[in-house]
C-alpha positions in Angstrom: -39.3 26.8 138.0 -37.3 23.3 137.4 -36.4 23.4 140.8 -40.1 23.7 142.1 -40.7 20.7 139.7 -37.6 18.5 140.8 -39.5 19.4 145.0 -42.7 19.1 143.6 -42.5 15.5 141.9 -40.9 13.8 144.9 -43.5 11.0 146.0 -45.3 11.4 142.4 -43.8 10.3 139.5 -47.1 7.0 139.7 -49.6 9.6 139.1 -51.1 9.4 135.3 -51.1 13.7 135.6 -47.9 14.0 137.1 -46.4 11.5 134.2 -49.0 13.7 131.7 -47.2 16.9 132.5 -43.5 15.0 132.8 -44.5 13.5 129.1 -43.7 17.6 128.0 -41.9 19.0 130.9 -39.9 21.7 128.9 -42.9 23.0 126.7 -45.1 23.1 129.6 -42.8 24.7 132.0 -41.6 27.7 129.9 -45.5 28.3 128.3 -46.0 28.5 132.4 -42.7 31.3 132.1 -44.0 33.2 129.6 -48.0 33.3 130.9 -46.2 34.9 134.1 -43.8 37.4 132.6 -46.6 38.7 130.4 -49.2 38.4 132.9 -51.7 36.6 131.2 -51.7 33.9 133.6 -54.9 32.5 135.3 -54.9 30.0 137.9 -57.6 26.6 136.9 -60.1 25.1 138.7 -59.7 22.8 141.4 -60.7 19.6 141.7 -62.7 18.2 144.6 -63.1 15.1 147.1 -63.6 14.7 150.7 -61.1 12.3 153.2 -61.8 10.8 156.4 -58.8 10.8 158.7 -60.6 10.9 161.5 -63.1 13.8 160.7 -64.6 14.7 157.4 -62.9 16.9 155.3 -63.0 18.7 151.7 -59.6 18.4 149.8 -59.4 20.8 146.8 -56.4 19.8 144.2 -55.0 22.1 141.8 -54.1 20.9 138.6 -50.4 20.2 137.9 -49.6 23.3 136.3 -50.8 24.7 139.4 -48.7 23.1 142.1 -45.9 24.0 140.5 -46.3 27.2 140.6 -47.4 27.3 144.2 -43.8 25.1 144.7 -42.1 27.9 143.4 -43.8 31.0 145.0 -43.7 28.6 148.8 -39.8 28.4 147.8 -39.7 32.2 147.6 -41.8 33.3 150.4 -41.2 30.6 153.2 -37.6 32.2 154.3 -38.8 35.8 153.9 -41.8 34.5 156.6 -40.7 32.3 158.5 -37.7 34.3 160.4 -40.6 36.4 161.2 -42.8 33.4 162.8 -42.6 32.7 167.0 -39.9 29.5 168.0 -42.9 27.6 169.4 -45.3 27.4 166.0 -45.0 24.1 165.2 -46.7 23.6 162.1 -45.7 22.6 158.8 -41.8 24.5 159.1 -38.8 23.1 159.0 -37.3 21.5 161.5 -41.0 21.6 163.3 -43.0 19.5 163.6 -45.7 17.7 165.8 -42.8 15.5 167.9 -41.1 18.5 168.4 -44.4 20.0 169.7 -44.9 18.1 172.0 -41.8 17.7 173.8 -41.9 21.0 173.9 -45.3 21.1 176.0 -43.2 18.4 177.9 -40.1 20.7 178.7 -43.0 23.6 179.7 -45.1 21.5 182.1 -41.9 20.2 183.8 -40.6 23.7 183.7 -43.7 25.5 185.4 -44.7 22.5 188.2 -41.2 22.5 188.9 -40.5 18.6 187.8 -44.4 17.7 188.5 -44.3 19.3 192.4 -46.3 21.8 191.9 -50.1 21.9 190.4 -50.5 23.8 187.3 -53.2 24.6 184.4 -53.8 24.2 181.3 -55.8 26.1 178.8 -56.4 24.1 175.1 -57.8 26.1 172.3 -58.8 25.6 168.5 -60.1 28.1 166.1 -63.3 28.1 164.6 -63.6 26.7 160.8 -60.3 28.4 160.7 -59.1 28.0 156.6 -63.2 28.5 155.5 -63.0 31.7 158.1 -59.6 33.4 156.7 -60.1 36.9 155.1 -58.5 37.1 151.9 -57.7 41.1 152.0 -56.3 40.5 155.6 -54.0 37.9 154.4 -53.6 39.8 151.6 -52.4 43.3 153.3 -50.5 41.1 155.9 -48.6 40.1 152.9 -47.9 43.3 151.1 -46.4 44.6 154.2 -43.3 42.8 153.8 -43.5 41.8 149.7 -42.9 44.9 147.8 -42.5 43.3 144.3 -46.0 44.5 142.3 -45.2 41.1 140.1 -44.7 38.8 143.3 -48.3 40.7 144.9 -50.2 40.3 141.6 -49.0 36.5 141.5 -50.3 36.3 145.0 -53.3 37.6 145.0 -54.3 35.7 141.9 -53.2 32.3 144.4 -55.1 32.9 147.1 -58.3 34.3 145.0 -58.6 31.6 143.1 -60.6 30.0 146.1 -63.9 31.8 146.4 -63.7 31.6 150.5 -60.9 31.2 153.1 -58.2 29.0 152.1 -58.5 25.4 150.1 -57.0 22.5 152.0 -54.8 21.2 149.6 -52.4 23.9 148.4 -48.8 23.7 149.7 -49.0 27.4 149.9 -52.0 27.7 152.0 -49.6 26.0 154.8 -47.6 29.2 154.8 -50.6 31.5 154.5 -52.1 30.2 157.0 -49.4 30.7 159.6 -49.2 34.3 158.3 -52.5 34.7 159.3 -52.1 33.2 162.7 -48.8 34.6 163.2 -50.6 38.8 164.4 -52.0 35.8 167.2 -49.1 34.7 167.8 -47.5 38.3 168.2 -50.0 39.0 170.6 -50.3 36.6 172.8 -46.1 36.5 173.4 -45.6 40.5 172.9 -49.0 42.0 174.3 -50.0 39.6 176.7 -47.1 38.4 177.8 -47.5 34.4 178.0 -44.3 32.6 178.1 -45.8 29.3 178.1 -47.9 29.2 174.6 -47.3 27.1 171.8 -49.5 26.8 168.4 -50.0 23.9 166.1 -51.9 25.4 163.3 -55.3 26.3 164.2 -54.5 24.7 168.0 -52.9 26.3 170.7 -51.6 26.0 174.6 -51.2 27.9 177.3 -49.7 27.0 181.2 -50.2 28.8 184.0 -50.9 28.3 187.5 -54.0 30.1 187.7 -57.0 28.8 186.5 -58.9 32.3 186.9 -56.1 33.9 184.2 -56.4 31.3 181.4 -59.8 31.9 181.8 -59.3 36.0 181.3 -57.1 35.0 178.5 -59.7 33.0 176.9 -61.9 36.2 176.9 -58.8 38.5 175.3 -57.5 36.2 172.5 -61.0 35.7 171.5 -61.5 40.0 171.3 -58.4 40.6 169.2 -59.2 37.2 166.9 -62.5 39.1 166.1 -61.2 42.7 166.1 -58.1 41.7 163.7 -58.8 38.9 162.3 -62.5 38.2 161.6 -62.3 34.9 163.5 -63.4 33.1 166.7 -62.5 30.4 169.1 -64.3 27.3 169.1 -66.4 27.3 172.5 -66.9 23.6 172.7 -63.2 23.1 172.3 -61.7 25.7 175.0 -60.9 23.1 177.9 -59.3 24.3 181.0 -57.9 21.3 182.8 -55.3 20.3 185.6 -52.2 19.0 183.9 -52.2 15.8 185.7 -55.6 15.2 184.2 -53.6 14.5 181.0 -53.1 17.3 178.1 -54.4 15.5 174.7 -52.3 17.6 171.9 -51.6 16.1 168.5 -52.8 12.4 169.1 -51.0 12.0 172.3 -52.2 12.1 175.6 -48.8 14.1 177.8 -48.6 13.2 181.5 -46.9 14.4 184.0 -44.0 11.5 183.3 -44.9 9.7 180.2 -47.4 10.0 177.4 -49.0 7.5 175.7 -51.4 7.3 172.8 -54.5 8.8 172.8 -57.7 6.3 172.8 -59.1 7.3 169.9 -55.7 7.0 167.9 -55.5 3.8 168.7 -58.6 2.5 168.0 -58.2 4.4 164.3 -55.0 2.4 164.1 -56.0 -0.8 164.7 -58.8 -0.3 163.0 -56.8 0.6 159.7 -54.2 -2.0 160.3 -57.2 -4.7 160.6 -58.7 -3.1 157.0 -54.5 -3.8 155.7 -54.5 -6.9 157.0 -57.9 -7.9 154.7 -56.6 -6.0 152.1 -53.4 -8.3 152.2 -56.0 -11.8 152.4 -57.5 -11.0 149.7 -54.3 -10.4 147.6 -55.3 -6.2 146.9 -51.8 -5.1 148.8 -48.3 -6.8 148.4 -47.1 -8.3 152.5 -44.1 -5.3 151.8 -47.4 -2.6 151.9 -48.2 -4.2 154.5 -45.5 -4.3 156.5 -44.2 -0.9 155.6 -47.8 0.7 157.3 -47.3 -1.7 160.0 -43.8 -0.1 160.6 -45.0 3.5 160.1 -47.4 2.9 162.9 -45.2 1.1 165.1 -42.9 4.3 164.8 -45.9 6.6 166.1 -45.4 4.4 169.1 -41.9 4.9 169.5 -42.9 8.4 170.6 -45.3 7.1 173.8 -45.4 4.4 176.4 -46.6 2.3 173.3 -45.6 -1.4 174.2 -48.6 -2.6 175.1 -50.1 -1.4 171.9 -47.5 -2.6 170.5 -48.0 -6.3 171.7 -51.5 -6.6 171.1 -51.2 -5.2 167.5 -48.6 -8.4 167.6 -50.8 -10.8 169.1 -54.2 -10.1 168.1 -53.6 -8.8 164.5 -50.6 -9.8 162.5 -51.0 -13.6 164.7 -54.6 -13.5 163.3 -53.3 -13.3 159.5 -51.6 -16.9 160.1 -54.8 -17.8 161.7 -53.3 -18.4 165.8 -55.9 -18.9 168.5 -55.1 -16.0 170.8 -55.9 -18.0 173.7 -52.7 -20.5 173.7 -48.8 -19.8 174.0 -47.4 -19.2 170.8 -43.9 -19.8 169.4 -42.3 -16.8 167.8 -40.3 -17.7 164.3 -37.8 -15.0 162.7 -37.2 -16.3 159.1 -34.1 -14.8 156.9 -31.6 -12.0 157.3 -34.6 -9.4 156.8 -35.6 -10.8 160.2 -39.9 -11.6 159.2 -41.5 -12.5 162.0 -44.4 -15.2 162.2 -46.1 -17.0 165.3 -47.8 -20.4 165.9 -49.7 -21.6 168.1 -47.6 -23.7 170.8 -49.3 -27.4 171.8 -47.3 -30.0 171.7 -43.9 -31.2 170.3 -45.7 -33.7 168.4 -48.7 -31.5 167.1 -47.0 -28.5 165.9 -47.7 -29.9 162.5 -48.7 -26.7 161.1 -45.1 -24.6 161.8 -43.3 -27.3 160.2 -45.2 -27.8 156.9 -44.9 -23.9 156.7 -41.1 -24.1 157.0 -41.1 -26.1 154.6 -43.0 -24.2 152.1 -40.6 -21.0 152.9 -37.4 -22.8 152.7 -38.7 -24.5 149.4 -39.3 -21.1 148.2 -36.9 -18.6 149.4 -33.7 -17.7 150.1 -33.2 -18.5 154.1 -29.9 -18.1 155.5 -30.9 -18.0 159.6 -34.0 -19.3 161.1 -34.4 -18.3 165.0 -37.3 -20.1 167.2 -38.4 -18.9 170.5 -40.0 -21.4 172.6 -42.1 -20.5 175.7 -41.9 -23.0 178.1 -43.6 -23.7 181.5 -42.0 -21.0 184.1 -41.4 -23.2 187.1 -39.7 -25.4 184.8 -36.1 -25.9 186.2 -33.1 -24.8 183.7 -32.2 -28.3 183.1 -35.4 -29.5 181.4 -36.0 -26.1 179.5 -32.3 -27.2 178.0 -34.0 -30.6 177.4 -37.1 -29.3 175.8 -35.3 -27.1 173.6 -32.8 -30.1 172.8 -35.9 -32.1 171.9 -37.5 -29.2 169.4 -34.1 -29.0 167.9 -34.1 -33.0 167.2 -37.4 -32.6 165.7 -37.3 -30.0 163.7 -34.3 -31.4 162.1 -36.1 -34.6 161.5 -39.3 -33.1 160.4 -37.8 -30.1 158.2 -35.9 -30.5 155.2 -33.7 -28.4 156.2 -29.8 -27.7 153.5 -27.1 -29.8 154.8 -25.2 -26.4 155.2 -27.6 -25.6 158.0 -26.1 -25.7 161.7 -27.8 -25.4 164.8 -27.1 -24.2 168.1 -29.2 -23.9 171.3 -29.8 -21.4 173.3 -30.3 -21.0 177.2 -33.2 -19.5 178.7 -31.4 -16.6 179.9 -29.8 -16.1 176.4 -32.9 -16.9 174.5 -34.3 -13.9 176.6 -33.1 -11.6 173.5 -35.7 -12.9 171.4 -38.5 -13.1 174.2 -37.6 -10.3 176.2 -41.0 -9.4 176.9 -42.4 -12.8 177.6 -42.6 -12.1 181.2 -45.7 -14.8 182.1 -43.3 -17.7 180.8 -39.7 -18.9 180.9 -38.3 -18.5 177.3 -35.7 -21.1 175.3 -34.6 -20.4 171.8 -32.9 -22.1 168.8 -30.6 -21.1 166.4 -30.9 -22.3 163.0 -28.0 -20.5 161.1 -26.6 -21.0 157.2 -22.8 -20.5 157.0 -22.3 -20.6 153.2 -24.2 -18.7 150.8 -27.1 -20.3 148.8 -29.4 -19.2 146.5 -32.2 -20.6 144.9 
């Protein structure tokens, strides 16, 4: 049971219950113990509220008592199960996962077409109101079957019936349950009907082939033995049948037959919640390290696609907008400190840039800076010698017009070197300069 708690608190310990339950962590724990080994246990109610991420849905929370308990019984059951479950179901295991998902599809397509030579199929399939839908004596039985412990079955069925219907969304066990449940689907689609390219993402599955006229058979069978066994149905708006170099969209990416990118929809959500951060952080309601750390969760979605572009207009169109850059001019990209922040302004003249050298000078004034780097993008038909010269001329300024330490050296870079910190400025030549501390100073 302490173990279940020490799993169970990770990511927690700022939550008034969690602290609450912490507050009497012994007491509470072994009157949990002794409920269960005299069987007078009886699992609360659960509290309700809905999210939005992208479609509506209705979260039910178990009190704390609760989720510990469901910690411990997952931590029991999940290695009995999952040794049982297909390689290619995806969700919620370890060492799953939705990446892995879909480079699996990947390794599938390039393995049927033959490294894209060939034309193939692809059926996409989702499950009707799949956790409201589950049959709690199905799961039930499906259970019993390999638990023979009467205590572990009675603990069990008192979990999954305290939900009147189905399965709550919320519940660390329901994960598990639920690919018990889809797992007789999964047996009979790789042992009965013999597909060799499926693979399931919790209520979402795949299947390749190179005929279109069997996935659609298929489509027929799966969706007899989900009735017959298991009391559910596909969802008949959402059974697409499509040529793989159409696209496949699977788990918020869009898989191609030699890149993926993002899908549409994703992205729009992103920016769109990364626009909502961004006022957030204006108006003082996030700290700028909440707000980079959700900018740096989404830029590692996009490590998984052909994201750059994304990438560079979540650059130039949102975090540019926070410093208030008009999109429609060069800008001149500043990397302040060893933690590497990056900020832009807008790139006029020499003599007007006004507003990136009062802002130095508030940083400096206020924080520890130990490197400054500039990039400067300068006019590509420019010839090397006056991009050195124009660079040599921002460095005398910004000397003059920043107080900078007297421990502060500076060093100028070439256009070809300075191409490390505008690699990707492709519509301009590129200069940089080095501003860099050699002793240590703190203020």
């Amino acid at each position: 049971m302490f173990l279940a708690w020490q799993e169970f608190r990770k990511g927690k310990t700022n939550k008034i219950d969690v602290q609450e339950f912490e507050f009497n962590l012994e007491d509470n724990l072994f009157e949990l113990h002794q409920e269960l080994k005299s069987g007078t246990y009886q699992h609360s109610h659960y509290a309700t509220f809905n999210v939005c991420d992208p479609k509506l849905r209705r979260i039910h929370k178990a009190c704390v008592r609760d989720r510990v308990l469901h910690h411990a019984v997952f931590r029991i059951l999940y290695p009995i199960f999952d040794k049982r479950f297909i390689f290619d179901s995806y969700s919620c295991r370890i060492e799953k996962g939705s990446h892995k998902a879909i480079n699996r599809l990947e390794k599938f397509c390039r393995k049927l077409s033959k490294n894209n030579s060939q034309n193939i199929f692809v059926l996409k399939c989702d499950v009707r109101n799949f956790f409201n839908s589950i049959d709690q004596e199905i799961l039930l039985n499906l259970i019993k079957s390999k638990i023979g412990d009467e205590d572990a079955v009675w603990l069990i069925d008192k979990i999954i019936k305290s939900f009147l219907n189905g399965l709550p969304l919320g519940n660390v066990t329901s994960q598990l349950f639920a690919n018990i449940y889809l797992n007789e689907l999964d047996q009979f689609i790789k042992h009965k009907l013999k597909i060799k390219y499926y693979l399931r993402y919790c209520d979402d599955f795949i299947i390749l082939d190179k005929d279109r006229n069997s996935l659609e058979e298929l489509t027929r069978q799966i969706n007899i033995f989900l009735l017959a066994k298991l009391k559910l149905s596909l969802h008949h708006d959402k059974i697409i049948v499509r040529k793989y170099h159409q696209g496949i969209d699977f788990l918020g990416y869009v898989v191609l037959p030699r890149y993926r990118v993002l899908r549409t929809k994703t992205k729009m959500r992103m920016l769109r919640k990364i626009e909502n951060k961004q006022n957030d952080l204006n108006n003082n309601l996030i700290s700028p390290e909440s707000f980079n750390q959700s900018l740096q969760s989404y830029f590692g979605v996009l490590k998984h696609c052909r994201g750059y572009k994304i990438r560079k207009e979540i650059n130039n169109k949102i975090i540019m907008k926070i410093l208030g850059v008009d999109h429609g001019l060069k800008w001149i990209g500043v990397a302040i400190s060893d933690d590497e922040r990056k900020m832009a302004f807008p790139y006029v003249t020499l003599e007007n840039n006004f507003k990136l050298f009062s802002r130095l000078n508030e940083i400096i004034k206020k924080e520890y800076v130990c490197k400054i780097v500039i990039g400067l993008p300068l006019n590509k038909k420019m010839k090397a010698t006056n991009q050195t010269t124009e660079v040599e001329n921002w460095a005398e300024k910004l000397i003059k017009e920043v107080d900078l330490p007297i421990d502060f050296e500076n060093e100028i870079f070439t256009s070809k070197a300075a191409d490390r910190y505008d690699a990707k400025n492709r519509h301009s030549a590129a200069a940089a300069i080095l501003l860099q501390s050699y002793l240590d100073r703190k203020i």
